[in-house]
C-alpha atoms as a printed R data frame, in Angstrom:
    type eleno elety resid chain resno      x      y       z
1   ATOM     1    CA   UNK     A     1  0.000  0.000   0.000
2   ATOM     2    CA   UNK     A     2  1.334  3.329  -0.972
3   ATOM     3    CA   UNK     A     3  1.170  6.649   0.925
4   ATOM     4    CA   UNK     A     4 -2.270  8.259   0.992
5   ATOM     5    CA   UNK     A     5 -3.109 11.514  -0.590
6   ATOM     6    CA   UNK     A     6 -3.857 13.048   2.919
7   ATOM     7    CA   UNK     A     7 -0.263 11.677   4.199
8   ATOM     8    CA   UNK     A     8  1.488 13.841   1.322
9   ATOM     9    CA   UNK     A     9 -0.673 16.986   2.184
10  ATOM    10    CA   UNK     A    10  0.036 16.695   5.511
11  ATOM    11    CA   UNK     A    11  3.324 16.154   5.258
12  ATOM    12    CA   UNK     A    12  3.765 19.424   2.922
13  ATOM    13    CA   UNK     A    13  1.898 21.220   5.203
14  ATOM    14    CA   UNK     A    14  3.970 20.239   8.549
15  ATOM    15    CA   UNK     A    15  7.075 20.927   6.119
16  ATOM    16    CA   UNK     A    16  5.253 24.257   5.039
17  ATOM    17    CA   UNK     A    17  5.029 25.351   9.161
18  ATOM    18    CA   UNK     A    18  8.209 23.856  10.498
19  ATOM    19    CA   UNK     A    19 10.292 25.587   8.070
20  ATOM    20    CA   UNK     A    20  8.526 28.861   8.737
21  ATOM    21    CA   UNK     A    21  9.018 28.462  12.137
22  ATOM    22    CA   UNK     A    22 12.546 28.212  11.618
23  ATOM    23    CA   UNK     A    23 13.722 30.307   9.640
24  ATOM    24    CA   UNK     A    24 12.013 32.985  12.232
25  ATOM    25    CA   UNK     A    25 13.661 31.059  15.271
26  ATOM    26    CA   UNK     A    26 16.853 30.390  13.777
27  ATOM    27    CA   UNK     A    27 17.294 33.835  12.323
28  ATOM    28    CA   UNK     A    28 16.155 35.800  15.420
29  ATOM    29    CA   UNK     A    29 18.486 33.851  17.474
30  ATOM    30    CA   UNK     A    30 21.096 34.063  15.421
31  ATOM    31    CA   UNK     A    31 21.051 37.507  14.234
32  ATOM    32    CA   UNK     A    32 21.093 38.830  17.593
33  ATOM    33    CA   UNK     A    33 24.686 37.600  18.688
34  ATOM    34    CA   UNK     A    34 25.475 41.272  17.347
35  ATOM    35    CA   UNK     A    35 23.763 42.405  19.512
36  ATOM    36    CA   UNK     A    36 26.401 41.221  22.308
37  ATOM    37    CA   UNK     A    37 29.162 43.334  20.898
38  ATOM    38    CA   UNK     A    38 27.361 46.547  20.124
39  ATOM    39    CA   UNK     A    39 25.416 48.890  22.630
40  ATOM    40    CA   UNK     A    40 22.405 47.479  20.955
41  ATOM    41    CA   UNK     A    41 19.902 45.281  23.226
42  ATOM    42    CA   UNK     A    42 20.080 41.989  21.761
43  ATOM    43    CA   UNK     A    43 16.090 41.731  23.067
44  ATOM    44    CA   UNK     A    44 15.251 44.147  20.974
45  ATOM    45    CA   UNK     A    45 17.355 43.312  17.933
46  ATOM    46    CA   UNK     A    46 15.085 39.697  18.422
47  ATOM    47    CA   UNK     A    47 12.273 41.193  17.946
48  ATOM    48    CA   UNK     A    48 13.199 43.846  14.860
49  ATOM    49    CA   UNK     A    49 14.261 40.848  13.085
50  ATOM    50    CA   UNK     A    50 11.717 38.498  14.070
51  ATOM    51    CA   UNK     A    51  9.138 41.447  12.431
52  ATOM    52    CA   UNK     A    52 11.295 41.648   9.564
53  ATOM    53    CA   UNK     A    53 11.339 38.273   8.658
54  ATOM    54    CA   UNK     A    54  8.462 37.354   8.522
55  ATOM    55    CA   UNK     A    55  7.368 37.594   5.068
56  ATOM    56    CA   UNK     A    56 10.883 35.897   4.165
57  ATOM    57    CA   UNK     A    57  9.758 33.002   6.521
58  ATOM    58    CA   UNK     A    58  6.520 32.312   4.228
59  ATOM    59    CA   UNK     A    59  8.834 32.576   1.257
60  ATOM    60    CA   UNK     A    60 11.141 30.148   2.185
61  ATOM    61    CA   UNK     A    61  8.733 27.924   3.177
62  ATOM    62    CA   UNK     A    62  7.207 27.739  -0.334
63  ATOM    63    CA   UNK     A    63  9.627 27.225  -1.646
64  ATOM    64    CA   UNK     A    64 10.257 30.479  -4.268
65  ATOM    65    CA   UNK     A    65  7.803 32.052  -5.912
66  ATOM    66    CA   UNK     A    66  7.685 30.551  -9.410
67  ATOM    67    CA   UNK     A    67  6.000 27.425  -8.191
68  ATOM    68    CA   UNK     A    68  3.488 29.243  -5.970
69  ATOM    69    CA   UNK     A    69  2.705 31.626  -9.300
70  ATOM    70    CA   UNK     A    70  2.278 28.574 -11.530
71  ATOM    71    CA   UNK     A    71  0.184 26.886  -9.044
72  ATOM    72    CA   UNK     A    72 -2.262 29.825  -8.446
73  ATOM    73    CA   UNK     A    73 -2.322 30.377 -12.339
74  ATOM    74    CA   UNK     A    74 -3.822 26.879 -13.181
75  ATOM    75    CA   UNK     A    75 -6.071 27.250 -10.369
76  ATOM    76    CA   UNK     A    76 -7.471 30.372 -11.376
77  ATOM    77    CA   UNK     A    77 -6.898 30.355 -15.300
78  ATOM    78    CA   UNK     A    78 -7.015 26.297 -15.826
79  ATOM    79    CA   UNK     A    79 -9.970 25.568 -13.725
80  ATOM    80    CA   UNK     A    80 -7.551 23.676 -11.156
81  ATOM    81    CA   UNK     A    81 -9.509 24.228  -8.183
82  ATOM    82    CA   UNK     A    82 -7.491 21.444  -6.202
83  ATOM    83    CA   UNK     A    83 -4.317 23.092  -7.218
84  ATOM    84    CA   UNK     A    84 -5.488 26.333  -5.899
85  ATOM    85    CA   UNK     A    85 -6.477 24.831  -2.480
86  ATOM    86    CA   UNK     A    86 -3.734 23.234  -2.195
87  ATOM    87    CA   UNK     A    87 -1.316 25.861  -2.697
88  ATOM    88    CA   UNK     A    88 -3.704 28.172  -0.643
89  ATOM    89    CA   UNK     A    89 -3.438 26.216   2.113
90  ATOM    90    CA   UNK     A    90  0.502 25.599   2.456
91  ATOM    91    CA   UNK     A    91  0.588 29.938   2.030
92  ATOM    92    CA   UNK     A    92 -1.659 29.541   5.040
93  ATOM    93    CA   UNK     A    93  0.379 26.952   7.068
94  ATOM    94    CA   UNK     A    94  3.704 28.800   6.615
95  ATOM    95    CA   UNK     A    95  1.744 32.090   7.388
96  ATOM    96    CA   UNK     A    96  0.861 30.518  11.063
97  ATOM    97    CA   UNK     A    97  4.326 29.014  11.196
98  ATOM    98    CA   UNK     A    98  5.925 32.465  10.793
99  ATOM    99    CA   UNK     A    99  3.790 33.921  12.922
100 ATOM   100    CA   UNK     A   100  4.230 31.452  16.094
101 ATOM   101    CA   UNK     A   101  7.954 31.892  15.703
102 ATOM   102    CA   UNK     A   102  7.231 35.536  15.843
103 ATOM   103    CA   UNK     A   103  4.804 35.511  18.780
104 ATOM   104    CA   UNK     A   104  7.621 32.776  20.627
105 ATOM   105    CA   UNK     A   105 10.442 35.021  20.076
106 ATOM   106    CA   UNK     A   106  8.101 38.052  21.532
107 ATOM   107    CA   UNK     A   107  7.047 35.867  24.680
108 ATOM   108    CA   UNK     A   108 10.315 34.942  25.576
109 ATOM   109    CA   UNK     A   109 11.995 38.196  25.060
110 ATOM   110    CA   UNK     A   110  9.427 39.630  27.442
111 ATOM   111    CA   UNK     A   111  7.191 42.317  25.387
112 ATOM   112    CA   UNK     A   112  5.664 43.852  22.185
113 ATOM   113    CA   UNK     A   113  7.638 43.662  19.426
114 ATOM   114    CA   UNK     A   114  8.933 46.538  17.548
């Protein structure tokens, strides 16, 4: 028995939010050890890039934008309504995932962000 239809969109759709999630954890973290050599409070610097990132986060997730563009083209001009969906909701799961690394790095930095 091969994997189900559901298993694969799943699957994308973890992949989708994980990587979001990342990139916004991974990036924050990282990009404030700058922070530690500069009068700058690496906090804040956390948050700035956590904000700044996040649209990056939903792009990297997808994976570029070609795919995305050729995926919402056959679903709108084509008639490929399962395309559409499908591609609407992985946007949708790497939107969330970017924005629970952003509201993480935001609760454990201790405020609003920027």
């Amino acid at each position: 028995m091969g994997p189900s239809v559901y298993g694969d969109t799943l699957r994308g759709l973890a992949l989708a939010f994980c990587t979001a999630l990342g990139v916004i954890l991974g990036g924050a973290l990282i990009g404030s050890l700058p922070g530690f050599l500069t009068p700058e409070p690496p906090f804040y610097r956390m948050q700035k890039l956590a904000t700044d990132m996040k649209l990056w986060a939903v792009v990297v997730a997808l994976g570029g934008t070609w795919p995305t563009l050729r995926a919402v083209d056959s679903g709108l001009f084509q008639g490929d309504v399962a395309a559409l969906a499908r591609q609407m909701t992985t946007i949708a799961a790497s939107l969330c995932g970017a924005q629970v690394g952003y509201w993480i790095i935001v609760t454990l930095t201790g405020g609003e962000g920027p």
